[in-house]
C-alpha positions as CSV (number, residue, x, y, z in Angstrom):
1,X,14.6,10.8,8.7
2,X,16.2,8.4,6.1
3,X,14.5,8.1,2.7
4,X,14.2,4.7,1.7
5,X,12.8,4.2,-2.5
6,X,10.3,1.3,-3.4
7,X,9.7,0.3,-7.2
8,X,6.2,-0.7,-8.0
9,X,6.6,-2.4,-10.9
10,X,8.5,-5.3,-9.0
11,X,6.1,-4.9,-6.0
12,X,3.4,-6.0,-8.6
13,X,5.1,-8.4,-10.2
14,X,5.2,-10.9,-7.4
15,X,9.3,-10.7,-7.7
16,X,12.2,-10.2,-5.3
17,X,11.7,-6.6,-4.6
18,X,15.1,-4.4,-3.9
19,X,14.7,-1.5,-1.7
20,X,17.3,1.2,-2.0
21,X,18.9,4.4,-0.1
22,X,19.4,8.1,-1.7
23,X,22.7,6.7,-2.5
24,X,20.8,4.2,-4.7
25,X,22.7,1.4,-2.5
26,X,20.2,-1.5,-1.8
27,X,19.1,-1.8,1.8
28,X,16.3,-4.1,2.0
29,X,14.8,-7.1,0.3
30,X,11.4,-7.5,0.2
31,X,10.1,-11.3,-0.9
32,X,6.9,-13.1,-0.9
33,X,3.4,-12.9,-2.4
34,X,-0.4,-11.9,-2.0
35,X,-3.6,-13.5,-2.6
36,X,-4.2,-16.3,-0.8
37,X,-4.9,-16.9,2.9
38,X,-0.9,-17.1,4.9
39,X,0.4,-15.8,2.4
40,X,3.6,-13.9,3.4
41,X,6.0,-10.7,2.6
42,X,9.4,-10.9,4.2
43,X,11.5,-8.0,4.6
44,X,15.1,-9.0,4.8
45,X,18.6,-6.8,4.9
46,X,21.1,-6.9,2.5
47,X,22.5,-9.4,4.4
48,X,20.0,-11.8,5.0
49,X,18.8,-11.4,8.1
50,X,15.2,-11.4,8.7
51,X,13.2,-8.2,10.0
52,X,9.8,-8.1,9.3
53,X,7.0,-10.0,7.7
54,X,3.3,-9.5,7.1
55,X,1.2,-12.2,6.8
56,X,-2.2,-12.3,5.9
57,X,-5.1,-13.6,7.8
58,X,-8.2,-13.2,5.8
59,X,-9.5,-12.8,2.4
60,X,-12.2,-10.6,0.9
61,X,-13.8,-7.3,0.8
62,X,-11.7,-6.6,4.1
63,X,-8.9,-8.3,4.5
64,X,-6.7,-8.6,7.1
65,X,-3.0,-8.5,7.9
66,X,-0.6,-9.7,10.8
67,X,2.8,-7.5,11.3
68,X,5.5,-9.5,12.7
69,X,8.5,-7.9,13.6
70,X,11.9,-9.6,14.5
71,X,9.7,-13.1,14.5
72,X,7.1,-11.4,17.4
73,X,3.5,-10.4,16.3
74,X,3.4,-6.4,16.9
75,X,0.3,-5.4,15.2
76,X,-2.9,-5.9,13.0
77,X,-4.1,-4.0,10.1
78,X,-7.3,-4.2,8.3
79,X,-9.6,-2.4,6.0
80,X,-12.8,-0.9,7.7
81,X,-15.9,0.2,5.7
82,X,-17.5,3.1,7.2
83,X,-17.4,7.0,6.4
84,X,-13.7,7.9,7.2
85,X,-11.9,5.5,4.3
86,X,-8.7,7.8,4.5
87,X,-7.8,6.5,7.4
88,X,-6.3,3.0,9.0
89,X,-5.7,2.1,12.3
90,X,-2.5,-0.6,13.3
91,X,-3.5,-2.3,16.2
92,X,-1.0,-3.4,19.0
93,X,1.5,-0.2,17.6
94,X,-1.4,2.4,17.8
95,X,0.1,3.5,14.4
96,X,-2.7,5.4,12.6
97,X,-2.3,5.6,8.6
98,X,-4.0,8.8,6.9
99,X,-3.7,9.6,3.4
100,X,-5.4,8.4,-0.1
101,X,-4.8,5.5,-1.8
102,X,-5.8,7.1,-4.9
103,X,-2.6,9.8,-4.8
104,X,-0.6,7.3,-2.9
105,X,0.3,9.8,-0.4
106,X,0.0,9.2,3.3
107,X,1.7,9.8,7.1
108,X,2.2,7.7,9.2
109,X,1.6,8.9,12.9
110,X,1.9,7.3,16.8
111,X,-0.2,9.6,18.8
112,X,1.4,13.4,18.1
113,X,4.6,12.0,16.4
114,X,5.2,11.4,12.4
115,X,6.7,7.7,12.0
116,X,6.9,7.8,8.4
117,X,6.0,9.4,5.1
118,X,4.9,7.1,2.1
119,X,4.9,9.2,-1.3
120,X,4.5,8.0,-5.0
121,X,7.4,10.2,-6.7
122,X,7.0,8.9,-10.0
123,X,4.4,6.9,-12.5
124,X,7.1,6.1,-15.4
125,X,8.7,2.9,-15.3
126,X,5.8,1.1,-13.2
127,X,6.1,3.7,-10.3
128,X,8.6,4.5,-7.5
129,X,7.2,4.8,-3.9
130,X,9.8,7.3,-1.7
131,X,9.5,6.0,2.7
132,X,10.4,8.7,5.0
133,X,10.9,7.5,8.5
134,X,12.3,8.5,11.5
135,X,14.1,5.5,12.7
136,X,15.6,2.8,11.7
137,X,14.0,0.0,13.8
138,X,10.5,1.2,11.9
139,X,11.9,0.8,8.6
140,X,10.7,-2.7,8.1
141,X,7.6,-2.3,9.6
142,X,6.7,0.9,7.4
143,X,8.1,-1.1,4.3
144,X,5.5,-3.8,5.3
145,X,2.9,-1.5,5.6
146,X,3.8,0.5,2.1
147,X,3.3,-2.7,0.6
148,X,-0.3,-3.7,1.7
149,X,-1.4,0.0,0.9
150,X,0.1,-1.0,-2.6
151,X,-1.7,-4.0,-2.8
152,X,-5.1,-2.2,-1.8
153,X,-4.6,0.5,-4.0
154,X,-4.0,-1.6,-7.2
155,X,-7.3,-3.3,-6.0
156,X,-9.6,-0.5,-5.6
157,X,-8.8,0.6,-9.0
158,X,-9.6,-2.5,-10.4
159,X,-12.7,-2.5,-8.3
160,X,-16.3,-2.3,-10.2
161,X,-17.5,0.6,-11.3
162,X,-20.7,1.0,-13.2
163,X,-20.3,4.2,-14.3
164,X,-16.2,4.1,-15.6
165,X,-17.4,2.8,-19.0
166,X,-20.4,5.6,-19.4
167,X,-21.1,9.1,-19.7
168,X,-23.9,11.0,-19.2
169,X,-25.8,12.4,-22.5
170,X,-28.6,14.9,-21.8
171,X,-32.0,12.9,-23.1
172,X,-34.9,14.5,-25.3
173,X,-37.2,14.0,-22.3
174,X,-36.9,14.6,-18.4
175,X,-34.3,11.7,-17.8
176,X,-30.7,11.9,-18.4
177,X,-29.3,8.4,-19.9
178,X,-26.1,7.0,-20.4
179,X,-24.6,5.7,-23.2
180,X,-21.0,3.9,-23.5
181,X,-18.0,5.5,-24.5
182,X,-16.7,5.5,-27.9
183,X,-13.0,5.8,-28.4
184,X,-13.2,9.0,-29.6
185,X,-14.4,10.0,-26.0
C-alpha cells in the first residue's frame, strides 16, 4: 500500500491542491470546486495527464456525485438518510465507505478486500488527510472520494444545531431549561 498525504487547508480553500508521497515528492493535482450543480474536481499527475474527476449531480440535503475515471463514468456516490450514517455505498465499483466523518477516519472496502485507508493525521496547519491504498490505478479514485468525505464533513459541522449554543441548568421546578452560554463556559 502506498501512502499518499492530502492538506486540508487547500482542499478548503477552493485552490490547486498538491498531493504528495512519504518522500514528500508531489504526485497528484487535484483542481476544481464545489457548490454548485456540474461542478467538478479533477485529479491530474504531475505531468498533466488527466485521471479522475468527480462531478456533481445534485444539490441539497443529499447530494450526489458522478466518479469518472480515465474520462468513463465508474460509479455514483450519495448521502442516504436512514439509521446506519457511518456508512456509504459507491455504486457501479461496489466500493463500500465505513468510518465517521466526525474523526475523519474510514476504510475503504470491495466485498472482503481493503482498497484504501483515509486518516486525518494532523489538525495544525488546516489539517493533513494520510490515503492508504493498495493500488495504484485506485489512487485517483480514492483521492476523489477523500475529497467529497471532506466536503461533507466540513458541512455537517456547520450544520444547525439547536442545542451547540445552550447548556442545560437544572430549574427551581420540575423542568430543566436552557440558558445560552456565556464565555466563561
Amino acid at each position: 500500500m502506498r501512502t499518499l498525504y492530502l492538506n486540508q487547508a487547500a482542499l478548503s480553500a477552493k485552490a490547486t491542491t498538491v498531493i504528495r508521497d512519504t518522500n514528500n515528492q508531489s504526485r497528484y493535482l487535484l483542481v476544481g470546486k464545489w457548490g454548485l450543480r456540474a461542478d467538478v474536481l479533477s485529479v491530474y499527475t504531475i505531468a498533466g495527464a488527466l485521471e479522475a474527476e468527480v462531478k456533481q449531480e445534485s444539490l441539497g440535503l443529499l447530494p450526489r456525485f458522478r466518479l469518472i475515471y480515465h474520462r468513463q463514468t465508474v460509479g455514483r456516490v450519495a448521502k442516504t438518510f436512514g439509521v446506519i450514517r457511518e456508512v456509504l455505498f459507491v455504486r457501479g465499483l461496489n466500493w463500500i465507505i465505513m468510518g465517521n466523518l466526525n474523526s475523519g477516519h474510514f476504510k475503504i472496502y470491495h466485498g472482503r478486500d481493503l482498497i484504501a485507508t483515509i486518516d486525518q493525521v494532523s489538525q495544525s496547519g488546516g489539517g493533513t488527510t494520510a490515503l492508504a491504498i493498495d493500488q495504484p490505478d485506485h489512487e485517483a479514485l480514492v483521492i476523489c472520494l477523500a475529497a467529497i468525505l471532506d466536503r461533507w464533513a466540513k458541512h455537517q459541522s456547520k450544520a444547525f444545531n439547536p442545542l451547540h449554543n445552550h447548556v442545560w441548568a437544572p430549574a427551581a421546578g420540575n423542568v430543566a431549561q436552557f440558558r445560552t452560554k456565556d464565555k466563561s463556559d
